[in-house]
C-alpha positions as CSV (number, residue, x, y, z in Angstrom):
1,X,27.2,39.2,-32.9
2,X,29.0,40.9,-35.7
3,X,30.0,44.4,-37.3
4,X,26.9,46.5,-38.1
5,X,26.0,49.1,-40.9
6,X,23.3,51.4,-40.5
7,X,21.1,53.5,-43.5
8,X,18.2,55.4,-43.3
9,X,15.3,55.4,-46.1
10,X,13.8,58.6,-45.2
11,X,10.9,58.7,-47.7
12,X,10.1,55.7,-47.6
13,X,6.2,54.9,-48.3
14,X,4.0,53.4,-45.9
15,X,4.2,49.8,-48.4
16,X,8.4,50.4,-47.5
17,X,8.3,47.3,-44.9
18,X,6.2,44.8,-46.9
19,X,8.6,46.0,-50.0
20,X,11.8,45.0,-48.5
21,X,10.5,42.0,-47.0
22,X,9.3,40.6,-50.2
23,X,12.8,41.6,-52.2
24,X,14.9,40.4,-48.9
25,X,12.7,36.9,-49.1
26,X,12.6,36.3,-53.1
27,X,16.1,37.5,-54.2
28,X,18.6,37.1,-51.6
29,X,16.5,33.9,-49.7
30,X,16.3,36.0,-46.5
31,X,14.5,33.9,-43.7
32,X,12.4,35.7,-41.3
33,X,13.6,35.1,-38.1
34,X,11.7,37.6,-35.4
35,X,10.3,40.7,-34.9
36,X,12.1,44.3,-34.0
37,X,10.9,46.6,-31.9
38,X,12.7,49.9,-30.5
39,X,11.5,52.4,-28.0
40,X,13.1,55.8,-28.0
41,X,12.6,58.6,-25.9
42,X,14.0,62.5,-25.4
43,X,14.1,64.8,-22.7
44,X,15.4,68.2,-21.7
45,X,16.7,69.8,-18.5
46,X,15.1,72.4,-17.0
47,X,17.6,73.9,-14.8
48,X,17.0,77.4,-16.2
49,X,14.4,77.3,-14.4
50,X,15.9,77.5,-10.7
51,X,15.9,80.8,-9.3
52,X,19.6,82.0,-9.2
53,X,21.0,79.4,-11.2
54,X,22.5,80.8,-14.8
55,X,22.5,78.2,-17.5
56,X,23.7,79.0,-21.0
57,X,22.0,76.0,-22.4
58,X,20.3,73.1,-21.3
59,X,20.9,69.4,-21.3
60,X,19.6,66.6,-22.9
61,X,18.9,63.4,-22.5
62,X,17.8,60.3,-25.2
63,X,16.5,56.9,-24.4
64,X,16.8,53.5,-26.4
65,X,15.1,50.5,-25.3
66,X,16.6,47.5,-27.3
67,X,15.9,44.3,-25.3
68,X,16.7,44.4,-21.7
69,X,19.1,47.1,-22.0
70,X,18.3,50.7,-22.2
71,X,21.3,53.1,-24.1
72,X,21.2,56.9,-22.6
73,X,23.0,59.2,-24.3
74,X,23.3,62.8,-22.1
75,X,24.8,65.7,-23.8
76,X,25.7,69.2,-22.5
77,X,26.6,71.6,-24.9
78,X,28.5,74.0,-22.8
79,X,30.7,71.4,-21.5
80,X,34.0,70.2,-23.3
81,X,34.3,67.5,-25.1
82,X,37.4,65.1,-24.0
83,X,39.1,65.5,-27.0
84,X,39.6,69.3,-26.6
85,X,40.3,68.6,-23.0
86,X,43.4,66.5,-24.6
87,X,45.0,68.9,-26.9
88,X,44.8,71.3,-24.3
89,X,46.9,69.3,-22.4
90,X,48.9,68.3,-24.8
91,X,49.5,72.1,-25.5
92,X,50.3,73.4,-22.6
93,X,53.2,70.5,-22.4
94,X,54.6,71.7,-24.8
95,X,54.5,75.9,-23.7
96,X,54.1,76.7,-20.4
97,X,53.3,73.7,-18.4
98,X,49.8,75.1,-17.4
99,X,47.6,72.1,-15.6
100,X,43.9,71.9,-16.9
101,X,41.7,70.9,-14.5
102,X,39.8,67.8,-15.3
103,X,35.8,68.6,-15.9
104,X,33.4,66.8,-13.6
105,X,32.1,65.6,-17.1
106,X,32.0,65.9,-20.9
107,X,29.9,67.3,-23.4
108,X,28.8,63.7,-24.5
109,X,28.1,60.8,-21.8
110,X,26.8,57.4,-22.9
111,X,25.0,55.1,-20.3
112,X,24.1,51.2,-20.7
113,X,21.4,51.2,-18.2
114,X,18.6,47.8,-16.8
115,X,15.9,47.1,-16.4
116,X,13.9,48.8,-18.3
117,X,11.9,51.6,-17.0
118,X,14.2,52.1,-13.8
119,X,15.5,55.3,-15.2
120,X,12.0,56.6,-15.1
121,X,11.1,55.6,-11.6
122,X,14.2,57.4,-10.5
123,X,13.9,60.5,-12.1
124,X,10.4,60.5,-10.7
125,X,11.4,59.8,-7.3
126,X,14.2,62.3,-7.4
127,X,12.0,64.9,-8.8
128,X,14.6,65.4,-11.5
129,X,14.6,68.4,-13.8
130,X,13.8,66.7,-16.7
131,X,10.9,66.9,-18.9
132,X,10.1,64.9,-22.1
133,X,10.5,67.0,-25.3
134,X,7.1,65.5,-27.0
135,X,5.8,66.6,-23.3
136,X,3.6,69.9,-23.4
137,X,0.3,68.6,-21.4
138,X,0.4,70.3,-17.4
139,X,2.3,68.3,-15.1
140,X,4.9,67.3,-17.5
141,X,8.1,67.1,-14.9
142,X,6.3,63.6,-13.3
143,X,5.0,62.2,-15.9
144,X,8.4,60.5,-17.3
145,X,6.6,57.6,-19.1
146,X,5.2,56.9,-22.3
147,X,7.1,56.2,-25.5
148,X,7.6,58.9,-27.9
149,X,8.5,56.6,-30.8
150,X,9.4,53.5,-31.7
151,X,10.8,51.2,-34.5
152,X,9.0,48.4,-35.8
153,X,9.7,46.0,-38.3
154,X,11.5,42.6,-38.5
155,X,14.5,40.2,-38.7
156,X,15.9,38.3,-41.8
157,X,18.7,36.0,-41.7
158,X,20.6,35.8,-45.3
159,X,22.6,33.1,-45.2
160,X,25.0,32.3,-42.4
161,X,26.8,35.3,-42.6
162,X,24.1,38.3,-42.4
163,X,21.2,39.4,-40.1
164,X,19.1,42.4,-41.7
165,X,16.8,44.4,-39.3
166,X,13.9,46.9,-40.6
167,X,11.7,48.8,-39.6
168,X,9.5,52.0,-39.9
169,X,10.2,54.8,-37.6
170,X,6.4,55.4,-35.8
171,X,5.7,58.5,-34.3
172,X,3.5,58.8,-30.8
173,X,0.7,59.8,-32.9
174,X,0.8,56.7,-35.3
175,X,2.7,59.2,-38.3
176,X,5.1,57.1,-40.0
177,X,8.8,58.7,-40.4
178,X,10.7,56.9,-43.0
179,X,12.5,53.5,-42.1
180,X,15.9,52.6,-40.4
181,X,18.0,49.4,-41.9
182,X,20.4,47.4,-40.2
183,X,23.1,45.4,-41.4
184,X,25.3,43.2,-39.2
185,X,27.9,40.8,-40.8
186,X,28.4,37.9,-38.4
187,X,31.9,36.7,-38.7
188,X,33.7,39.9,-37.7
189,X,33.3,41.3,-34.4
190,X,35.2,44.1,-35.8
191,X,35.9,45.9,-39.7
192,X,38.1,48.5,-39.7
193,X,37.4,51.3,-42.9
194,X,39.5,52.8,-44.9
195,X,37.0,55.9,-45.2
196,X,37.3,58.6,-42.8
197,X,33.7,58.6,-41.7
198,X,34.0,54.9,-40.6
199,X,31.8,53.0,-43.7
200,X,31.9,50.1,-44.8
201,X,31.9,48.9,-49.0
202,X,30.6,45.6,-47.6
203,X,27.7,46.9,-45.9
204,X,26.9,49.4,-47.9
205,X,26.5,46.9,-50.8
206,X,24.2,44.7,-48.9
207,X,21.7,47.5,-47.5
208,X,21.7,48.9,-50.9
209,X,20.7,45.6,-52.4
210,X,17.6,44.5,-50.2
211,X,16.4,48.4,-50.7
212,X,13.2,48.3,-53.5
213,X,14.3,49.4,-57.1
214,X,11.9,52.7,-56.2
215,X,12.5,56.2,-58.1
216,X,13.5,59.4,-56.1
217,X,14.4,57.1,-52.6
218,X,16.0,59.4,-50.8
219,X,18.9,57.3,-48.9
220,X,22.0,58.0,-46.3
221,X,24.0,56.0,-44.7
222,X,24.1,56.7,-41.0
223,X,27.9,56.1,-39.8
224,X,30.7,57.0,-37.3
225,X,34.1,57.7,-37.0
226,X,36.7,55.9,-34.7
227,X,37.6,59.0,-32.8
228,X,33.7,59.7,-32.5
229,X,33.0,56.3,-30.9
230,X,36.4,56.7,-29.2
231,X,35.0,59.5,-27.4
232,X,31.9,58.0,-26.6
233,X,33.4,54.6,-25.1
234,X,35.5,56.5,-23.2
235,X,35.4,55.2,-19.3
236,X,37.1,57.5,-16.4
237,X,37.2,54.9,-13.9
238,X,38.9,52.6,-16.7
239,X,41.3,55.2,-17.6
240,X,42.2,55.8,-13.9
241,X,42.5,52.2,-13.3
242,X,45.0,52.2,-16.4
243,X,47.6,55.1,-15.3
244,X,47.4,53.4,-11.8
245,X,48.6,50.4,-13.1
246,X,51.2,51.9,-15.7
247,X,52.9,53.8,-12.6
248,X,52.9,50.3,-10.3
249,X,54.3,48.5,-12.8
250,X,58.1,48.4,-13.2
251,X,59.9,49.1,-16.1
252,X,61.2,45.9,-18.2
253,X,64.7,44.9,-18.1
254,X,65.8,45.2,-22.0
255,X,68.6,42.3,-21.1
256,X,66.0,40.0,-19.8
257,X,65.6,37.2,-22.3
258,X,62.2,35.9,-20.9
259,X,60.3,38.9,-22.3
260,X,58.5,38.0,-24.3
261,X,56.5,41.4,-25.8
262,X,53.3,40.1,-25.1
263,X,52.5,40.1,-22.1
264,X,49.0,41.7,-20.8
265,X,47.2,41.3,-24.3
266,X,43.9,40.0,-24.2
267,X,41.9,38.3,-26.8
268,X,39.3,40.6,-26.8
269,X,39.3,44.2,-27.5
270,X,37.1,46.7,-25.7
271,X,34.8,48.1,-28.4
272,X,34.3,45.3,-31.0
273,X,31.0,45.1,-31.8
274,X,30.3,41.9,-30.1
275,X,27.4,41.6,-26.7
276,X,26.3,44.6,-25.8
277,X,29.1,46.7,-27.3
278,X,27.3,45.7,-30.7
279,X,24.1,47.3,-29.5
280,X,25.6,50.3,-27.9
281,X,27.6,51.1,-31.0
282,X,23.9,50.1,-32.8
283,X,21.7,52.0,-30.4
284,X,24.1,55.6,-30.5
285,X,24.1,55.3,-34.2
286,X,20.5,55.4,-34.3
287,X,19.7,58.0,-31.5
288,X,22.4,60.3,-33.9
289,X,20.3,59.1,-37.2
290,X,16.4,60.5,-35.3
291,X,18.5,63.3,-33.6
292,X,20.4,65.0,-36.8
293,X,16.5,64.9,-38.6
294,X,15.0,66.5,-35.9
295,X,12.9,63.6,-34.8
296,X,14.3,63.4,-31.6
């Protein structure tokens, strides 16, 4: 699996799939190899609604199904984020050497979660205060199932290099919201921009051609910066593992002339888009896409 480029067509007509297809298949010799499906799903906290409990704003929670894996992306907006949490530290360094406590967690949390459907069950089981968002019917807190959209479409192969996914973005009710498109170059598990927001010139280029030659297409490239996904990978347990092991280990002697400078690299880096890290980076760049719409 390689580096992947995401765009949404946003007006696209309800022909959009068929139209790609047929310019994918006829002018770059795309080969289809599959279907793609994606179910997506939102919910809200309700802990407003405990007596005695004061919440300045609730929490919420977004499913993606891809495969066997299920991406959960929780966010709290009264919490900081870890970044903030950082310069804060950094800061008081630097003044008065005031200690910030560290928050039970941040404002974004991003799960990898299997099988699929297990998070339901437990939040049923639990009794958990949360609610779908699509949810309005009585008895909405246990009924946790039930997909509130979902992407369908398919899988070219261009080449040996490229794998194009697309698909319309369905509604619960069968409405048709636009279409996402995918773009993964196979050879790099990683492609490091130039541009702030983390886009590509390759990608772009190849989402842009397979898109229909159609009049008033209103396109946008859905991306992400490195400090973004930084913050997102982000692993306490990994970090505390890390400072245990930079405190155990003893400094190197600069005379010793078997040091070599590369000890404890590895050959792969955590975070190249490669297994599941390529569908977690895929599946929060999506859920970002349906959330800044509204459609989540």
């Amino acid at each position: 699996m390689g580096f992947t480029g995401l765009a949404r067509w946003i007006n696209a007509p309800s022909t959009g799939l068929e139209l790609i297809r047929e310019n994918i298949m006829r002018n770059h010799h795309g080969q289809l190899r599959g279907r793609w499906f994606l179910s997506v799903k939102s919910y809200r906290s309700t802990l407003g609604s405990i007596p005695g409990l004061q919440v300045h704003s609730e929490r919420s929670m977004c499913t993606l199904t891809m495969n066997e894996n299920v991406f959960v992306l929780l966010e709290d907006p009264a919490a900081p984020t870890r970044a903030d949490i950082v310069a804060s530290v950094q800061n008081s360094q630097t003044t008065d050497g005031q200690v910030f406590p560290v928050p039970p967690h941040y404002r974004t949390t991003f799960l990898t979660l299997r099988p699929p459907g297990a998070l339901e069950q437990v939040l049923h089981q639990l009794r958990a205060r949360w609610i779908p968002v699509r949810q309005t019917a009585p008895g909405a807190q246990r009924s946790q199932g039930g997909q509130q959209l979902s992407v369908e479409g398919f899988v070219f192969a261009i080449g040996n290099d490229w794998l194009v996914r697309v698909g319309h973005v369905v509604l619960a009710g069968g409405a048709v919201k636009g279409m996402l498109l995918e773009a993964e170059y196979l050879p790099l598990p990683v492609l490091h921009s130039q541009t702030a927001d983390g886009t590509s010139e390759l990608l772009s280029n190849l989402l842009t051609s397979v898109l229909p030659n159609i009049r008033e297409a209103k396109t946008v490239a859905v991306t992400i910066s490195d400090s973004q996904w930084e913050e997102v990978l982000w692993d306490r347990e990994e970090e505390e593992r890390q400072l245990s092991q930079e405190k155990a280990e003893p400094e190197g002697d600069p005379d010793n002339i078997y040091v070599f400078g590369d000890e404890g690299l590895t050959s792969e880096k955590k975070g190249d888009w490669i297994g599941v890290d390529r569908d977690r980076r895929s599946a929060f760049l999506i859920i970002g896409a349906l959330k800044s719409e509204g459609i989540l």
